[in-house]
C-alpha positions as CSV (number, residue, x, y, z in Angstrom):
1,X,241.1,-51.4,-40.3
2,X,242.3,-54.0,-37.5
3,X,244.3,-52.3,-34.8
4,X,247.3,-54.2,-33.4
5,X,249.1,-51.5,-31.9
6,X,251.4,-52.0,-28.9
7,X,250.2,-49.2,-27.6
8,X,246.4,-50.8,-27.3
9,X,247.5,-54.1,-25.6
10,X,247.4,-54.0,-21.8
11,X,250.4,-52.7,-19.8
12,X,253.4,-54.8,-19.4
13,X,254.4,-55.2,-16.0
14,X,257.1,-56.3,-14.0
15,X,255.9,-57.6,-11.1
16,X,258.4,-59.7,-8.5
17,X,256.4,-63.5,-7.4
18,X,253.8,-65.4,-9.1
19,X,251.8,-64.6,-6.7
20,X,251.3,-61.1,-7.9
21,X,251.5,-62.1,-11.9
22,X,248.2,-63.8,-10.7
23,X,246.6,-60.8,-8.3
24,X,247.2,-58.7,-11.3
25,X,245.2,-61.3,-13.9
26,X,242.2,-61.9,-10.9
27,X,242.3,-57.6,-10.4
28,X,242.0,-56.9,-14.9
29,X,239.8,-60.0,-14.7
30,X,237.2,-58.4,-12.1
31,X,237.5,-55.0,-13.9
32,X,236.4,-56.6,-16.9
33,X,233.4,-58.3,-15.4
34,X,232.4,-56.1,-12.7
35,X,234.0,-52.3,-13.3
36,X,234.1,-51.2,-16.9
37,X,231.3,-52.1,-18.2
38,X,229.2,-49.5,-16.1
39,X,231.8,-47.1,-15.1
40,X,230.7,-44.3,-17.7
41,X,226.8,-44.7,-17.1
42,X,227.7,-44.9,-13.2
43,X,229.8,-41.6,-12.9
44,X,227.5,-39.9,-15.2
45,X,224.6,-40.5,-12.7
46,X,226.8,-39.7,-9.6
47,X,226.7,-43.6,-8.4
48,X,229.1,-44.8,-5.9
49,X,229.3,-48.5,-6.0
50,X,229.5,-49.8,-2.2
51,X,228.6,-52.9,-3.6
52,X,231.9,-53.1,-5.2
53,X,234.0,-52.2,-2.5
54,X,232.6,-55.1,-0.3
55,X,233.0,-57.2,-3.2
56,X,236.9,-55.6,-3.2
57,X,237.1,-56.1,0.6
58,X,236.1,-60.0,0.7
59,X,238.7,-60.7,-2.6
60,X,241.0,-58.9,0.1
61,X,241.8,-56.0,-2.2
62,X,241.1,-53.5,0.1
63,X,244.1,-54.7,2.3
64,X,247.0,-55.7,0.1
65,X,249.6,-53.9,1.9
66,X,249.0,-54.5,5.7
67,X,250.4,-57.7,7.3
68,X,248.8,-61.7,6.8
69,X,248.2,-61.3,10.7
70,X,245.1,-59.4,10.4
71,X,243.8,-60.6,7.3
72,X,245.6,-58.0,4.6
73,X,247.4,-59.7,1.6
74,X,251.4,-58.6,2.6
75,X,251.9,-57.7,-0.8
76,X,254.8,-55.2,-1.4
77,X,254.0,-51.5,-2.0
78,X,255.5,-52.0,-5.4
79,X,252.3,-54.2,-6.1
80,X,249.8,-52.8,-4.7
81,X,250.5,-49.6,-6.7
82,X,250.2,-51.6,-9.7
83,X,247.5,-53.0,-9.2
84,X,245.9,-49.1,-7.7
85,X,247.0,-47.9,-11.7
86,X,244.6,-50.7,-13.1
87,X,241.6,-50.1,-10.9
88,X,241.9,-46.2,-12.0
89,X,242.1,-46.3,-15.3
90,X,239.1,-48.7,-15.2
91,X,237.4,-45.9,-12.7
92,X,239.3,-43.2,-10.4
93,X,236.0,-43.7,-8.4
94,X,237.0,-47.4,-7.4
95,X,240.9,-46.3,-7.4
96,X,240.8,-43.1,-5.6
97,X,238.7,-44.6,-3.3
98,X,240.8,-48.2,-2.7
99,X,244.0,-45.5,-2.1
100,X,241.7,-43.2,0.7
101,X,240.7,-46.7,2.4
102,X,244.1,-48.0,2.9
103,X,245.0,-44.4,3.9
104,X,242.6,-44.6,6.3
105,X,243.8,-47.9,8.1
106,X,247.4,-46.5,7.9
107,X,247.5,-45.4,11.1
108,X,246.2,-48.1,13.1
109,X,248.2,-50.5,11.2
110,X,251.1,-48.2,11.8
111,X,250.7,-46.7,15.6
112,X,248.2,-48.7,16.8
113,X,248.6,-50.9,20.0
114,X,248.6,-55.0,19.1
115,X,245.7,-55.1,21.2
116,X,244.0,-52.6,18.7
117,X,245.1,-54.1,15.5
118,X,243.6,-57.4,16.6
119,X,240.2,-56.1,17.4
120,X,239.7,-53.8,14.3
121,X,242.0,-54.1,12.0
122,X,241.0,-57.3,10.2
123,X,237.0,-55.8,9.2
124,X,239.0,-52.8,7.8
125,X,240.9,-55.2,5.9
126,X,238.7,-57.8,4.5
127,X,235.1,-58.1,5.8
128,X,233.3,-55.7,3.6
129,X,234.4,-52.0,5.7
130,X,235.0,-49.0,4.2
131,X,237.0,-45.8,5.6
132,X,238.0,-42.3,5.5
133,X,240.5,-40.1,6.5
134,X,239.6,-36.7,8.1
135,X,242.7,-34.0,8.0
136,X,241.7,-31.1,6.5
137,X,239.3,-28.6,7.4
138,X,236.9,-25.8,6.4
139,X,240.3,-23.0,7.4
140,X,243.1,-25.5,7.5
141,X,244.1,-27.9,4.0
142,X,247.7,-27.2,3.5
143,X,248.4,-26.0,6.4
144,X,247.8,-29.2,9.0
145,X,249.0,-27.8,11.7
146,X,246.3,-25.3,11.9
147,X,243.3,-27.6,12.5
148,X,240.9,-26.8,15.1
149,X,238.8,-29.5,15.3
150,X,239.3,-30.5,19.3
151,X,238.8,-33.6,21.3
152,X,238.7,-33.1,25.0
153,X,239.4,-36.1,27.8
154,X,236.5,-36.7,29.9
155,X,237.5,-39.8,32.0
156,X,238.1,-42.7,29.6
157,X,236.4,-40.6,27.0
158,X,237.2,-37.9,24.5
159,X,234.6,-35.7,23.5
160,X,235.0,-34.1,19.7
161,X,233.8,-31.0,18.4
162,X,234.8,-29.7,14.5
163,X,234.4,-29.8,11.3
164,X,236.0,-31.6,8.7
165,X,236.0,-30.5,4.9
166,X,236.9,-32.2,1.7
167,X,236.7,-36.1,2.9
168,X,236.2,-38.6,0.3
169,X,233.6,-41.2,1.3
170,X,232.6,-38.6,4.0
171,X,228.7,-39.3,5.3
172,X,229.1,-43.4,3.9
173,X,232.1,-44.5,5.5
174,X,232.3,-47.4,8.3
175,X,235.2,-45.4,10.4
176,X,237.3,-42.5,9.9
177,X,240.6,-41.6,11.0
178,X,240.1,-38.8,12.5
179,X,243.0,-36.0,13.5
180,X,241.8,-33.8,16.6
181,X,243.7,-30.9,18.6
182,X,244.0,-32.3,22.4
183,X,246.7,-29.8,23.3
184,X,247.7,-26.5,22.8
185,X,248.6,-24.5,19.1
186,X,250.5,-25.7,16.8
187,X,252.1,-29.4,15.5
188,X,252.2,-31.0,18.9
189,X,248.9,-30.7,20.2
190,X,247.3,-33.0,17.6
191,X,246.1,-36.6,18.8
192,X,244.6,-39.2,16.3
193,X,241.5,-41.4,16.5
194,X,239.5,-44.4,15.2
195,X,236.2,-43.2,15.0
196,X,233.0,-45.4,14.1
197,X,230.5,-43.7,11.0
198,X,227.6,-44.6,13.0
199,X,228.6,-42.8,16.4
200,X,226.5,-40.2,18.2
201,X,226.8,-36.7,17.2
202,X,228.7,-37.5,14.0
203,X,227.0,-36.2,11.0
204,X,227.7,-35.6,7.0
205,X,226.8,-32.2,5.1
206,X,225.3,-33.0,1.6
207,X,228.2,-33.8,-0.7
208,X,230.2,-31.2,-2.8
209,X,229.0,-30.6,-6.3
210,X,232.1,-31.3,-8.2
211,X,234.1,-30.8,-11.6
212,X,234.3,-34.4,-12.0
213,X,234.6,-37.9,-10.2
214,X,230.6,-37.5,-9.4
215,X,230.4,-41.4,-8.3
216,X,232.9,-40.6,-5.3
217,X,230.5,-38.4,-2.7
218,X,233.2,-35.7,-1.1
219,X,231.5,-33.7,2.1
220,X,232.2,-32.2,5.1
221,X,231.9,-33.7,8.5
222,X,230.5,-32.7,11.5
223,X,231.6,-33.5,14.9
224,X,229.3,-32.2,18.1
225,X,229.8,-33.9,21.0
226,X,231.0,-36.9,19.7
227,X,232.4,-39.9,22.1
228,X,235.1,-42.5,22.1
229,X,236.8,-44.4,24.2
230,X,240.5,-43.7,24.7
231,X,241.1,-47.3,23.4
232,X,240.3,-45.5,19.9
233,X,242.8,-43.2,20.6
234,X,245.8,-44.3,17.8
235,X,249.8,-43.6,19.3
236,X,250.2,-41.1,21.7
237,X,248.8,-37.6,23.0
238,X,250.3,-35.1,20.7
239,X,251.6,-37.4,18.1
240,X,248.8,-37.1,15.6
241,X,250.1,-34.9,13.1
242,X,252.9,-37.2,12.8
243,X,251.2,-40.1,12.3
244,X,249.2,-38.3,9.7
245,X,252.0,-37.1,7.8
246,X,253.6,-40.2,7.8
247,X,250.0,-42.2,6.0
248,X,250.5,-39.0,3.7
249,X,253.7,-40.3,2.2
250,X,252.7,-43.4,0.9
251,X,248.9,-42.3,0.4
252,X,250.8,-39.5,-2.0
253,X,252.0,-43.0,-4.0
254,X,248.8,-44.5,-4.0
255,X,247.8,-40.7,-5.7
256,X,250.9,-41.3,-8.5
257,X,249.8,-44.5,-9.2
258,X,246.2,-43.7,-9.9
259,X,247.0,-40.5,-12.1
260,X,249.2,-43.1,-14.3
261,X,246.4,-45.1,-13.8
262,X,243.9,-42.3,-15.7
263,X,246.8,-40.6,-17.8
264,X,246.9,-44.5,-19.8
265,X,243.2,-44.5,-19.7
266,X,243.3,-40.8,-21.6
267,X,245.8,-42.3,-24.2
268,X,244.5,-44.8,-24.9
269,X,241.2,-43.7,-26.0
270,X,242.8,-41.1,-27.8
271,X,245.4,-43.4,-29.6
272,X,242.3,-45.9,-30.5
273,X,240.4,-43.0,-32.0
274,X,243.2,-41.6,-34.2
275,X,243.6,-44.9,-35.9
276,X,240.3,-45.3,-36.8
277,X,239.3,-42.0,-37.1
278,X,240.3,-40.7,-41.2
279,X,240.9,-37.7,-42.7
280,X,242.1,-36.8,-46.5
281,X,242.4,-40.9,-46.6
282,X,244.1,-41.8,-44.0
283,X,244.2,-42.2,-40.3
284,X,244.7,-39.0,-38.2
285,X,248.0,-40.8,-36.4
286,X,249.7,-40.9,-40.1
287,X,250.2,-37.2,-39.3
288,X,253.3,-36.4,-37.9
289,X,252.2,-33.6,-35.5
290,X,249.6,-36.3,-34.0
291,X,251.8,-38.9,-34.0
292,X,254.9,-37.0,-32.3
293,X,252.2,-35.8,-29.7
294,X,251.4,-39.2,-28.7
295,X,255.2,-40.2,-28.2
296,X,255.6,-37.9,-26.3
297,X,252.5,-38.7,-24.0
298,X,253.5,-42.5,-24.3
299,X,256.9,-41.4,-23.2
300,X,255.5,-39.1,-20.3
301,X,253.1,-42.1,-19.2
302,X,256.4,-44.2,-18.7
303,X,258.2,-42.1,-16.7
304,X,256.0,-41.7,-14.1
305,X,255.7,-45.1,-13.9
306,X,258.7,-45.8,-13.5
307,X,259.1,-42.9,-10.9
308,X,256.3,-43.7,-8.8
309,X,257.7,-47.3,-8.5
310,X,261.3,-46.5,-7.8
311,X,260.0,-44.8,-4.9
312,X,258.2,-47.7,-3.9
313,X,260.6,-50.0,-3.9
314,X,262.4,-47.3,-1.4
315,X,259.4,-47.8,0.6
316,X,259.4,-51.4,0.4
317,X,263.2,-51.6,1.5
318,X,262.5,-49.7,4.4
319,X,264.4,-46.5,3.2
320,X,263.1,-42.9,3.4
321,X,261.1,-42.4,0.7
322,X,259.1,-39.1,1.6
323,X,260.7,-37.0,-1.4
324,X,260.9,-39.5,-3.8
325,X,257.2,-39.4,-3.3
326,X,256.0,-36.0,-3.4
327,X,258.3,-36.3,-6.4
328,X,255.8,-38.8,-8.0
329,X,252.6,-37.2,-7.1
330,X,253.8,-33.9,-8.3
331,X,255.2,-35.4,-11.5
332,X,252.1,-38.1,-12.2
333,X,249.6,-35.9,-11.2
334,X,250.7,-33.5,-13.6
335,X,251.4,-35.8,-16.4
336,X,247.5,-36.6,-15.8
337,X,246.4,-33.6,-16.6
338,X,248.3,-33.2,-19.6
339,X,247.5,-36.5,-21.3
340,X,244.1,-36.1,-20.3
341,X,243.9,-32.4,-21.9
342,X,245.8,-33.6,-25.4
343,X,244.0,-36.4,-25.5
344,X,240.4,-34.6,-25.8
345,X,242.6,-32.3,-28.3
346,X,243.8,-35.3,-30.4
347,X,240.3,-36.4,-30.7
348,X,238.7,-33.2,-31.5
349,X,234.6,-32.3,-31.0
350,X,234.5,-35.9,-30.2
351,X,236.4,-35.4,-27.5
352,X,234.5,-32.8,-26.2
353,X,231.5,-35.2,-25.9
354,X,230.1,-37.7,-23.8
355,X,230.1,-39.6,-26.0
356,X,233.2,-40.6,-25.6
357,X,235.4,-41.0,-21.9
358,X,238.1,-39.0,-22.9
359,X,236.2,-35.3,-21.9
360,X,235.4,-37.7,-18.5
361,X,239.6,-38.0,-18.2
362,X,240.0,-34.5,-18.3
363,X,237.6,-33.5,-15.2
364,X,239.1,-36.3,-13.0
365,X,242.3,-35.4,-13.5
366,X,242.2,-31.8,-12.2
367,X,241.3,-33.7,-8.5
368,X,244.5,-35.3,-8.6
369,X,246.7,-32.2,-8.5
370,X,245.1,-31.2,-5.4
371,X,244.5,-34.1,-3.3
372,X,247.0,-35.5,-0.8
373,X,248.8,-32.2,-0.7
374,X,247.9,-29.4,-3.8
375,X,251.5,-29.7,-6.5
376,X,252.4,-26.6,-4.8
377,X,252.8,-28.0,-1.7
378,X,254.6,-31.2,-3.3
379,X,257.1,-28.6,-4.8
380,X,257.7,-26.7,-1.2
381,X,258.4,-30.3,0.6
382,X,260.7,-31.3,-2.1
383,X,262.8,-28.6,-2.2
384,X,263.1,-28.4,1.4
385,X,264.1,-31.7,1.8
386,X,266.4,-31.1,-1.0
387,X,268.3,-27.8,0.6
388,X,266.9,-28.0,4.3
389,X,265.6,-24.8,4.5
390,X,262.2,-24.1,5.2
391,X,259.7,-26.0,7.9
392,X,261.6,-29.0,8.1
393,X,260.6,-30.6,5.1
394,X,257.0,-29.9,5.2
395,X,256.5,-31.7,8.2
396,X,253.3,-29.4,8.9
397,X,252.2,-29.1,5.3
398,X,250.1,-31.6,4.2
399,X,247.8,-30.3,1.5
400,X,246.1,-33.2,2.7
401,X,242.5,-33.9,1.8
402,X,240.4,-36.6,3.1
């Protein structure tokens, strides 16, 4: 039969300049010529494209969000998310990873000194760099505060020992963004830093074996000994934790938008296969169980859509929009999961094979209910924003992985 459903034409968008109408076209362009075609065969064999991502960096979209000044493209969060959704449902490899990089230059474009920003900011943005953020440890994931990896002042030096666990792109990554205890216990004591992949004494375990996104290598890091200068120190002594926080929020959008991002993916599929797919003489979607189960996942699909860009465009106005986006990972990174699960269901054994992406939808969706803060934790910080009781609104929970 020939298929002209809505629901297999690509996403409608409403996007706010020209400008954007055409980063959107050049992004579903490049996925078509450079990221589809391989993206099964490439996560099945546990390949991370670097290639791509300098190819990303030097179309300048590994820097949409940070400022013209030092060579990002200025676009508004509301765009960037957009364009996030499109790269993951192409491959969460390539989306996760674009959302972890900008998370990673967060806090230099954010707390860093001009002085800094000029000097390292723009290869971070656009000449072929790649980064990593490194919060959580072996003893300390949702509970930040905790973290014992330590930097110690010696001169115009620090001098970091620790371990960091769970950091995606950890062992391959041009620079992490590294959060280090430099006083005593607790929130206060942590201090942030720019620290170079190559230096001295820094060192990558072999990656994690995982459930699913195998291109994207996740690994602990290993800190003994290692040097910087305290011009790679990022804010103030002490103020680390809220730096990291803060890249949290909007790296918890960047996490919404690529669950929507897989969740259409999942559909998709599925919806394609139950109109070609026949039973008793007809398609499967004539049946009305099947075809009520994918309005409600279109449905579901749309409203976090439309929830992960509402609080976006809070971001974008310069309003608080730290619930609005634990909100939006808790409710997209849910929604993930569940599209991805029906969507194997609607398609039966097929589904449960290789042979088709669907069974592939359903392993990387699990990651996305624990990264950036677990859905637990998303629950706790919402509801103590919401009533003020609690720690403050999660300001020491992060959840966070790397």
């Amino acid at each position: 039969m020939t298929i002209s459903a809505e629901g297999l034409q690509p996403v409608r968008r409403t996007l706010p300049t020209p400008e954007a109408r055409d980063l959107l076209d050049l992004v579903r362009e490049l996925i078509q010529r450079e990221i589809a075609p391989g993206a099964d065969a490439e996560e099945a064999a546990g390949v991370f494209p670097r290639a791509l991502f300098r190819r990303l960096s030097a179309t300048g979209l590994l820097g949409l969000p940070y400022a013209q000044e030092y060579g990002g493209g200025e676009q508004p969060y509301e765009v960037y998310l957009q364009v996030l959704e499109e790269l993951a449902a192409a491959r969460l490899t390539v989306g996760l990873g674009a959302s972890v990089h900008t998370l990673a230059c967060h806090g230099l474009a954010g707390f860093g000194a001009k002085e800094q920003r000029a000097e390292w900011l723009p290869a971070m943005l656009g000449e072929g760099l790649l980064g990593a953020y490194a919060l959580s440890e072996p003893a300390a994931g949702s509970d930040a505060a905790s973290l014992r990896t330590r930097a110690v002042r010696d001169g115009d030096e620090w001098i970091l020992n620790g371990t960091k666990a769970w950091i995606t792109h950890g062992g391959i990554a041009d620079f992490y963004t590294v959060m280090a205890r430099t006083g005593g216990d607790g929130p206060d004591g942590i201090t942030a830093f720019l620290v170079p992949g190559d230096a001295a004494g820094l060192s990558a375990a072999a990656p994690e074996r995982k459930m699913g996104m195998n291109g994207s290598p996740t690994a602990q890091l290993h800190f003994d000994g290692v040097r910087v200068p305290d011009t790679r120190r990022l804010g103030e002594e002490g103020a680390g934790l809220r730096l990291a926080l803060a890249a949290l929020d909007s790296g918890r959008l960047g996490i919404a938008a690529c669950s929507i991002g897989v969740a259409q993916a999942a559909f998709t599929t599925a919806l394609a296969f139950t109109l070609e797919r026949k039973q008793f003489g007809k398609p499967v979607a004539d049946f009305q169980g099947l075809r009520f189960m994918l309005a409600d996942l279109a449905t579901q699909i749309e409203a976090g859509r439309a929830l992960y860009l509402a609080a976006a465009r809070l971001r974008d106005a310069g309003e608080p929009f730290g619930r609005q986006a634990a909100m939006a990972k808790l409710f997209c990174s849910d929604t993930a999961m569940r599209v991805a699960t029906d969507a194997v269901q609607l398609m039966g054994g097929y589904g449960y094979t290789a042979d088709f992406p669907a069974e592939r939808y359903m392993r990387e969706a699990k990651v996305l209910q624990i990264v950036e803060g677990t859905n637990q934790i998303q629950r706790a910080v919402i509801a103590s924003r919401l009533t003020g009781i609690g720690n403050g609104g999660g300001k020491a929970r992060s959840g966070g992985r790397g």
